[in-house]
C-alpha positions in Angstrom: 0.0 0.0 0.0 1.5 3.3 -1.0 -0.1 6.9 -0.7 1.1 9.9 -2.1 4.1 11.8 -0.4 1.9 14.9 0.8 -0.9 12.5 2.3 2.0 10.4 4.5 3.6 13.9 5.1 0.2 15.2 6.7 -0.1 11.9 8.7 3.2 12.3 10.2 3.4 16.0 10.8 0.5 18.1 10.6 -2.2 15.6 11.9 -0.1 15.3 15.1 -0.3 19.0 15.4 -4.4 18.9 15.2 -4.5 16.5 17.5 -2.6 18.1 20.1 -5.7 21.1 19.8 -7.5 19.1 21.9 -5.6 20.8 25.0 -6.7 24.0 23.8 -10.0 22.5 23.6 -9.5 20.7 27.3 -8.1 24.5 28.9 -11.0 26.5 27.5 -13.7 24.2 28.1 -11.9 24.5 31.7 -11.5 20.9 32.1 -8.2 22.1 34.3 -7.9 18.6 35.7 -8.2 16.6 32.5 -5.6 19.2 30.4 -3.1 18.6 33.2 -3.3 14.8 33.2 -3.4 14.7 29.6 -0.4 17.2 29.3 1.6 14.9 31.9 0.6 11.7 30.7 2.0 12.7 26.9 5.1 14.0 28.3 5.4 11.1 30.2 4.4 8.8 27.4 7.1 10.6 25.2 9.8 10.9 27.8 9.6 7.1 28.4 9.7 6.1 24.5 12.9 8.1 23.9 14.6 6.7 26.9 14.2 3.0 25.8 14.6 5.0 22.0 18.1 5.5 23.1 19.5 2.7 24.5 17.6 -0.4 22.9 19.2 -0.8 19.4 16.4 -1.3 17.1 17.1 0.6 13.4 14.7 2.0 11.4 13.0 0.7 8.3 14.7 3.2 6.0 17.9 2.4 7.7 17.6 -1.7 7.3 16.3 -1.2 3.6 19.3 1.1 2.6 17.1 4.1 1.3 16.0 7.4 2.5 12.5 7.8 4.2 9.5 9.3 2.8 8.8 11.7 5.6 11.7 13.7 7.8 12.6 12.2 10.5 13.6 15.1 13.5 15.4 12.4 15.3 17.3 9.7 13.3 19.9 9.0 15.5 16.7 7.7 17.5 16.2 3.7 17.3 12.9 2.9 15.9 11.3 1.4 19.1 9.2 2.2 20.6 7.4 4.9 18.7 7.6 8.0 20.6 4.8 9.5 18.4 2.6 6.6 19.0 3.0 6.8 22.4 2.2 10.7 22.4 -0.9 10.7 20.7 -2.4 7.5 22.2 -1.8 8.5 25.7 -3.3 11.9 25.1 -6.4 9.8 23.6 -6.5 6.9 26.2 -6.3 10.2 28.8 -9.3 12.2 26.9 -11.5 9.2 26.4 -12.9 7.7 29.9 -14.4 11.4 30.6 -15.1 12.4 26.8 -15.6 8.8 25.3 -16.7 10.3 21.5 -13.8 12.6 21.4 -11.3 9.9 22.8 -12.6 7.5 19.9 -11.7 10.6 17.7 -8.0 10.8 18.5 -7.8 7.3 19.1 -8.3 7.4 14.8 -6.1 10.0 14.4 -3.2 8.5 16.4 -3.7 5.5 13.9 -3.5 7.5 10.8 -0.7 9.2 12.5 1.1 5.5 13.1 -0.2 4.4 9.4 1.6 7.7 8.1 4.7 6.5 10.1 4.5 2.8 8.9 4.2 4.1 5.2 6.8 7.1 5.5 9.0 4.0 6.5 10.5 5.9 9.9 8.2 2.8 11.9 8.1 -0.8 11.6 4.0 -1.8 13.3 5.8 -3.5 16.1 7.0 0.2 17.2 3.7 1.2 16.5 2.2 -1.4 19.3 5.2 -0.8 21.9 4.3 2.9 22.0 0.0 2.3 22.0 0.9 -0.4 25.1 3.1 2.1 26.7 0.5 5.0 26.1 -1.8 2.9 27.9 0.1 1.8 30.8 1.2 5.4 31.6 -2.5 7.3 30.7 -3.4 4.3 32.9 -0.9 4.9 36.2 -1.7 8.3 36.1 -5.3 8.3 35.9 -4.9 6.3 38.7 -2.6 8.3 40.4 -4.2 11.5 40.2 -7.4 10.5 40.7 
C-alpha cells in the first residue's frame, strides 16, 4: 500500500499538530484537571519512548532497507522502538477518552492514521507502532490512577 508523499507527510506531521488542539480544547472548556493529566501523561508517554529509543538498538526501516525515508525524521539518531509519536498521541487519547468517550474515539483514529503515516513514511516498523500504544496505555493508565 503506497499513498502519495503529501498525504504520508500530513499523517506524520500536521495531523499530530491537530490533534494536540484538543488541550486548547480541554483549557477553554476548563477541564483544568483533565488538560493537566493529559499534558503529563504525553510527556510522560514521550519521555519514556525516547529513553528505551536511546538505549535499545532497534534501526529504522529506512535504515535496514538502505534508502531514505518518505517523511523527515527530526530524530534519526533515534532507534525505531518504541514509537515516541505513537505513544504521544495515544496517551493523550487513552487520557481524553474515559471522561469524553466520543472525542477519545476521535483521536484514538487519528493516532492510527498518524502511526499508518509512520508505517508508510518507512520511519516505523507496526511492532514500534504497538510498543508505544501499550506504553501510552500503561502510563495514561498509572496516572489516571494516580491522580485521581
Amino acid at each position: 500500500m503506497t499513498l502519495p508523499g503529501p498525504l504520508i507527510t500530513f499523517l506524520v506531521s500536521y495531523l499530530t499538530w491537530l490533534l494536540f488542539l484538543t488541550f486548547v480544547y480541554l483549557w477553554v472548556k476548563r477541564k483544568r484537571r483533565l488538560f493537566w493529566r493529559s499534558v503529563l501523561a504525553v510527556s510522560v508517554a514521550w519521555g519514556i519512548a525516547t529513553v528505551i529509543q536511546l538505549t535499545l538498538y532497534s534501526p529504522r526501516p529506512y535504515v535496514v532497507l538502505k534508502t531514505r525515508p518518505l517523511v523527515a525524521t527530526g530524530f534519526p539518531m533515534y532507534n525505531s522502538f518504541p514509537s515516541g509519536h505513537a505513544a504521544a498521541t495515544a496517551a493523550l487519547a487513552f487520557t481524553v477518552l474515559p471522561e469524553f468517550p466520543a472525542l477519545g474515539i476521535v483521536l484514538l483514529g487519528g493516532s492510527f492514521l498518524v502511526d499508518l503515516g509512520r508505517v508508510l513514511g518507512l520511519v516505523h516498523y507496526w511492532r514500534d507502532i504497538f510498543g508505544g500504544t501499550a506504553l501510552a496505555f500503561v502510563t495514561s493508565w498509572v496516572i489516571r490512577n494516580l491522580l485521581a
